[in-house]
C-alpha positions in Angstrom: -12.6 2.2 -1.8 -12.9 1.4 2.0 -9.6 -0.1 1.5 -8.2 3.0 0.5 -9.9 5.2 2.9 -8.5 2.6 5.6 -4.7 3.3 4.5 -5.1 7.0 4.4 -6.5 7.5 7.9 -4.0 4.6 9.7 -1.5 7.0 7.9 -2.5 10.1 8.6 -3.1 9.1 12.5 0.3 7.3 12.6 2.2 10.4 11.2 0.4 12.6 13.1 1.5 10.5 16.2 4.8 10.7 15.0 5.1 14.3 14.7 3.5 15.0 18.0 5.7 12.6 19.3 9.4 13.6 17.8 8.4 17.1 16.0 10.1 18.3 13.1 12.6 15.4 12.8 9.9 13.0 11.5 10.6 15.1 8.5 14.4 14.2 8.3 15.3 17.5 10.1 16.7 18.5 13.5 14.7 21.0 15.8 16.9 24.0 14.8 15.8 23.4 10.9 19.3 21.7 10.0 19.7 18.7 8.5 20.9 15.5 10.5 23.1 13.0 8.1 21.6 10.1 10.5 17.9 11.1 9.5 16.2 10.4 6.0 14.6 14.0 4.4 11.5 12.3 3.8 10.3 14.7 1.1 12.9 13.0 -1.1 12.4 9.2 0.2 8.6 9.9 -0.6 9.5 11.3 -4.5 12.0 8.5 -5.2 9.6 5.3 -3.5 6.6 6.8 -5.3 8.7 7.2 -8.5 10.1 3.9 -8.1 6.2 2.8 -7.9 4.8 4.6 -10.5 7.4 3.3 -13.0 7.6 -0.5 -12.0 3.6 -0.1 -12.5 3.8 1.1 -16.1 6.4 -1.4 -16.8 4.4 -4.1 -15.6 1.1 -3.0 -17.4 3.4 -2.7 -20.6 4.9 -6.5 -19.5 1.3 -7.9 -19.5 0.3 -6.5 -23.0 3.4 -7.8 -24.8 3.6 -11.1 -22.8 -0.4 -12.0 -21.7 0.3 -15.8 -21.1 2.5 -14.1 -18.1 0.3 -11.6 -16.9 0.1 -10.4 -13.4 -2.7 -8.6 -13.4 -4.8 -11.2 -11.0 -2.4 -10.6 -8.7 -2.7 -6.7 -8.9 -6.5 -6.8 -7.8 -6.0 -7.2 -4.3 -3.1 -4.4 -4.0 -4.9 -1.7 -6.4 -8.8 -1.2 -4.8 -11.0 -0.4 -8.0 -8.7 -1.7 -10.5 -9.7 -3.9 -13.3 -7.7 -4.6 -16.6 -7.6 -2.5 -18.7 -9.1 0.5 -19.1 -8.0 3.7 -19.6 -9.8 4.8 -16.1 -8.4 2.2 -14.2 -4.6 2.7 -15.9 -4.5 6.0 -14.1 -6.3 4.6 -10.9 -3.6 2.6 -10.9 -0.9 4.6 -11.5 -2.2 7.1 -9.0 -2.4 4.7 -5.9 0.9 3.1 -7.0 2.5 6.8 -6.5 -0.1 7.0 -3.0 1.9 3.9 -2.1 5.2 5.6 -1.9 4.4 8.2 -0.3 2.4 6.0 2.2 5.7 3.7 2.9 7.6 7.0 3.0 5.9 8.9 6.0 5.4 5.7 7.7 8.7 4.3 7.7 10.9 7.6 7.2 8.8 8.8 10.1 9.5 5.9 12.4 13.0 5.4 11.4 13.5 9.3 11.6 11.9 8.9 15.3 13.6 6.2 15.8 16.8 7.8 16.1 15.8 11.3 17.5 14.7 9.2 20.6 17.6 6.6 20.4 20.3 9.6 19.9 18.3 12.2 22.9 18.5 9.1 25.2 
């Protein structure tokens, strides 16, 4: 859990350093509310990666049950706090920090690469 807690609030402080520091195009848009085709709308970014997430995770649970001589859960216990195989509790913990995840890499890195090139473009 302290894991988790630790990811939200380096997030939350990195965006909110972001934004102070570049405004509204940390969000893939341009001060005047239009869109930029050099930034990433990071609405979308965050939808697709956690999507992306969500589904390789359900594949990969499905993967373990039909193959368990190749099963990657072991490996999964490090990445997923609180997880343990397989319960139905822990199938949706899963599933819900896999979809966190995206949306984690999406501020983060749509927000730096957004900044990026607001500052690299004003300069």
């Amino acid at each position: 859990m302290m894991a988790f807690l630790y990811f939200v609030v380096v997030a939350a402080f990195l965006f909110a350093a972001l934004r102070i520091g570049c405004g509204v195009c940390v969000m893939g848009r341009e001060a005047d509310g239009g869109r930029s085709v050099h930034l990433l709308p990071v609405l979308p970014l965050g939808w697709a990666l956690s999507g992306f997430l969500g589904a390789t995770f359900v594949i990969c649970v499905v993967f373990d049950l039909v193959f368990p001589q190749y099963a990657m859960n072991q490996a999964w216990a490090p990445l997923l706090p609180g997880f343990v195989w397989l319960t139905s509790w822990s199938f949706v913990l899963g599933l819900v920090e896999s979809l966190l995840y995206g949306w984690y890499v999406a501020l983060l890195f749509g927000g730096l690469y957004n900044a990026a090139v607001s500052w690299r473009v004003g300069a």
